[in-house]
Backbone as ProteinMPNN parsed JSONL, in Angstrom:
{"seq_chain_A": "XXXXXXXXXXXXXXXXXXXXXXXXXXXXXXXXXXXXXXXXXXXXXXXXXXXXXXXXXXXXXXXXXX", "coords_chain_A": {"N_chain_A": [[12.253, 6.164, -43.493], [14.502, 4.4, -43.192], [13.455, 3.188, -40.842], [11.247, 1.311, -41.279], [11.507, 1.687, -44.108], [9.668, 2.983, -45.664], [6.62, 1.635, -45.919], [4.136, 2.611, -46.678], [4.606, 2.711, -49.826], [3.76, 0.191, -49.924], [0.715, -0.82, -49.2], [-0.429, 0.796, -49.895], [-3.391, 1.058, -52.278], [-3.411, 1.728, -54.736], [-1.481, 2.602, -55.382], [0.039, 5.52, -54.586], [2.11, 6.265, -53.217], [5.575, 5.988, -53.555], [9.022, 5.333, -53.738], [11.926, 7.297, -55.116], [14.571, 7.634, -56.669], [17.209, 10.403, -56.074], [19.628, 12.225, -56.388], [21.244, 9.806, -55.448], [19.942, 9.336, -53.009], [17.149, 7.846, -51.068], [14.056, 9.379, -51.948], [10.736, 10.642, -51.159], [7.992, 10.237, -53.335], [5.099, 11.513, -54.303], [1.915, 10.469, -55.719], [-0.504, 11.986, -56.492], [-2.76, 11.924, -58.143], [-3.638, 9.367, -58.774], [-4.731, 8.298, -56.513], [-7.325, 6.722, -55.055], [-9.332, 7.344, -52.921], [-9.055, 5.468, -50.614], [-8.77, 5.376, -47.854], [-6.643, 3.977, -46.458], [-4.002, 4.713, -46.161], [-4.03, 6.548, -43.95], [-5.028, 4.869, -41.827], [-3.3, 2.522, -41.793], [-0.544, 3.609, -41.364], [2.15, 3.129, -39.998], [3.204, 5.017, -38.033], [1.693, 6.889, -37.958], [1.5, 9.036, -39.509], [0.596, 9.985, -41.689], [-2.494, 11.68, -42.672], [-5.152, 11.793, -44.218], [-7.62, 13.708, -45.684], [-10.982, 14.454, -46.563], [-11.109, 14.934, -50.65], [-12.949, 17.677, -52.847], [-14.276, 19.76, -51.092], [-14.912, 19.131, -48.528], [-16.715, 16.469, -48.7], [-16.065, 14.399, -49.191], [-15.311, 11.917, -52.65], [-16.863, 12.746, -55.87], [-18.078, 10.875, -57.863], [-19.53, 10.66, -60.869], [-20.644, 8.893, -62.59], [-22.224, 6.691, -60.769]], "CA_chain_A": [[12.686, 5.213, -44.502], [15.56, 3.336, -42.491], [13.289, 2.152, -39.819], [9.881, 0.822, -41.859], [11.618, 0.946, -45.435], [8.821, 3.048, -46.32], [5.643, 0.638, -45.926], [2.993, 3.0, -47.643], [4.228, 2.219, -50.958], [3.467, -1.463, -49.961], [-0.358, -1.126, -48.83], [-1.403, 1.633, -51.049], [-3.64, -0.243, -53.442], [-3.504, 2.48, -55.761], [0.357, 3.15, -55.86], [0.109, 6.802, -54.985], [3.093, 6.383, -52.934], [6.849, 5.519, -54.516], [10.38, 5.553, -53.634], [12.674, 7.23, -56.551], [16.178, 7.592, -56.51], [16.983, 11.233, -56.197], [21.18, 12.297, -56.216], [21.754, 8.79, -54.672], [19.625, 8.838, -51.694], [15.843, 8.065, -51.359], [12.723, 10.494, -51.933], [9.248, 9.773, -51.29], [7.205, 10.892, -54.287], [3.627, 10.644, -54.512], [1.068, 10.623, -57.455], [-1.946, 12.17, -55.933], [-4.041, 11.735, -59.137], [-3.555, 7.946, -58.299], [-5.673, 7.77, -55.082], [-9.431, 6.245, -55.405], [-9.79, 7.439, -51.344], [-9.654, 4.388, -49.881], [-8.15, 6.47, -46.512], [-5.639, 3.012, -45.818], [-3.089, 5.179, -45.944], [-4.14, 6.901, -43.137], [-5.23, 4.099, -41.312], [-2.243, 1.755, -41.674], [0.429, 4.093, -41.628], [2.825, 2.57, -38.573], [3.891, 6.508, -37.468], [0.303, 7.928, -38.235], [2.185, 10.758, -40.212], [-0.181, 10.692, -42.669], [-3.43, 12.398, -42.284], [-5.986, 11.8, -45.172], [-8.517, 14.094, -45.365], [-11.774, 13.983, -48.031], [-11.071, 16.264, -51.047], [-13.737, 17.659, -52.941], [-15.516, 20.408, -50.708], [-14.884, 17.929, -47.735], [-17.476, 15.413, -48.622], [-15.761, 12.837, -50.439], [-15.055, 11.905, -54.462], [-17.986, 12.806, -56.554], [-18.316, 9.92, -59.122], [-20.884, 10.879, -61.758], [-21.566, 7.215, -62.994], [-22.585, 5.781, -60.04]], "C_chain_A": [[13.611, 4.161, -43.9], [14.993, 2.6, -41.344], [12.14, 1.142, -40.635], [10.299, 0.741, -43.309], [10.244, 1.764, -46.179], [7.3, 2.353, -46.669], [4.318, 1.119, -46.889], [3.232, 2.606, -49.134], [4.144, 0.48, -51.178], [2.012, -1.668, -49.992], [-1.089, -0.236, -49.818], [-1.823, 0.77, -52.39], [-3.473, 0.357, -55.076], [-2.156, 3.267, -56.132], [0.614, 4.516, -56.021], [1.442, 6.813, -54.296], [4.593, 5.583, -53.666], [7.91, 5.624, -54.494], [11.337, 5.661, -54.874], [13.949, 8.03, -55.757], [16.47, 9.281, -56.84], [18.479, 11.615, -55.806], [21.577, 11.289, -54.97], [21.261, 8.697, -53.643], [17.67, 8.446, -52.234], [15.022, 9.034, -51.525], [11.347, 9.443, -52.272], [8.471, 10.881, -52.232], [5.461, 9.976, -54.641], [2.564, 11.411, -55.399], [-0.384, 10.779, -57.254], [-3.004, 11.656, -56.887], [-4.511, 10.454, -58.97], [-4.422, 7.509, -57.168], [-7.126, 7.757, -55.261], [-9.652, 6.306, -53.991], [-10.185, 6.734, -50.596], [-9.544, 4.13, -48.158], [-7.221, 5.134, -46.427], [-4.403, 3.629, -45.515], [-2.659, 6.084, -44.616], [-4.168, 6.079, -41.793], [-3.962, 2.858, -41.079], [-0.772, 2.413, -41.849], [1.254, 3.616, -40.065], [3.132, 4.236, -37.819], [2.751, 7.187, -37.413], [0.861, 9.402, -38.506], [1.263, 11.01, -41.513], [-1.83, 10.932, -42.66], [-4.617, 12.38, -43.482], [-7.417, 12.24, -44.748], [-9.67, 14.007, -47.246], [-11.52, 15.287, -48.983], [-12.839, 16.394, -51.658], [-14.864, 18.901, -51.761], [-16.116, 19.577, -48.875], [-15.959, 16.859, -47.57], [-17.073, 14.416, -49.491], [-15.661, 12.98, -51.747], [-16.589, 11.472, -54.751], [-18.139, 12.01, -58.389], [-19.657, 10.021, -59.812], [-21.625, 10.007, -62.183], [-21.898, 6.705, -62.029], [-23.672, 5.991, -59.288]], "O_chain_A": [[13.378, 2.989, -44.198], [15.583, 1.659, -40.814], [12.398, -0.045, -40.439], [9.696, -0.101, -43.974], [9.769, 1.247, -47.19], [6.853, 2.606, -47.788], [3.652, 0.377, -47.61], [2.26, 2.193, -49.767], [4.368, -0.221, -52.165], [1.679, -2.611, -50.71], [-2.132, -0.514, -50.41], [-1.143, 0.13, -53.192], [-3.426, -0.237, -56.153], [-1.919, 4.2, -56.899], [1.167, 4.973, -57.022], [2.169, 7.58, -54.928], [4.424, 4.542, -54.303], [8.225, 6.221, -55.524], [11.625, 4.695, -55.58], [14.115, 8.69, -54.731], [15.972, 9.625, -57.912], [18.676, 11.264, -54.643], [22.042, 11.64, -53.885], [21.894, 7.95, -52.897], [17.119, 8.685, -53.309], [15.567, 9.981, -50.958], [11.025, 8.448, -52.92], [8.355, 12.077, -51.965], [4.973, 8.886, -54.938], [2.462, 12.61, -55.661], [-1.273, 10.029, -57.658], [-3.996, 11.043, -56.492], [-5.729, 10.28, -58.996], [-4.742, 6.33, -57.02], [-7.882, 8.681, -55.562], [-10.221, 5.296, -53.579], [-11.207, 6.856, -49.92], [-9.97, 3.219, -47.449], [-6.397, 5.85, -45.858], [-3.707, 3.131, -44.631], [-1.512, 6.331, -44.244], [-3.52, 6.432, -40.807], [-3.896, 2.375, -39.948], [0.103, 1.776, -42.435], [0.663, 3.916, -39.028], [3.267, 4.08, -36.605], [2.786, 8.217, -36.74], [0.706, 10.477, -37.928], [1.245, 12.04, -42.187], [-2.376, 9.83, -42.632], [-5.035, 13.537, -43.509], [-8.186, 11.687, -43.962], [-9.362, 13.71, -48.4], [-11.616, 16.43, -48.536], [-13.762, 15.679, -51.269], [-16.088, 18.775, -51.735], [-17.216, 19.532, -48.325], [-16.146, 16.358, -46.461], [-17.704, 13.772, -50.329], [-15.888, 14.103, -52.198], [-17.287, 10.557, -54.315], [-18.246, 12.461, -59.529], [-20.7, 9.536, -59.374], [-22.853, 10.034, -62.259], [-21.987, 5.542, -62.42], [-24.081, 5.109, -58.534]]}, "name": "protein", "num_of_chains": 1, "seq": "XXXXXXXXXXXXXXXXXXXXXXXXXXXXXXXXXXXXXXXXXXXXXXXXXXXXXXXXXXXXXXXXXX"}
């Protein structure tokens, strides 16, 4: 957080990531239900600390309408 400020909740298009105020310091809280698997988070993470893998049975999100 003090060197990057946190950048995932900048690129995530789907705002699963979120900085909330937690007894006066930061916490990173994130809103899994929120992610349409667009992996960026994985991909543009400056530290590559985050690791996005497919859920689902590991083949990806199973959209019924499409």
């Amino acid at each position: 957080y003090k060197e990057y400020a946190s950048p995932e909740t900048r690129y995530c298009p789907a705002g699963v990531y979120e900085i909330v105020e937690e007894n006066g310091s930061p916490r990173l809280k994130i809103n899994a239900a929120n992610c349409v698997h667009c992996k960026t988070c994985d991909i543009k993470d400056p530290t590559q600390n985050i690791t996005w893998i497919c859920p689902v049975c590991a083949s990806g999100p199973d959209y019924g309408g499409m």
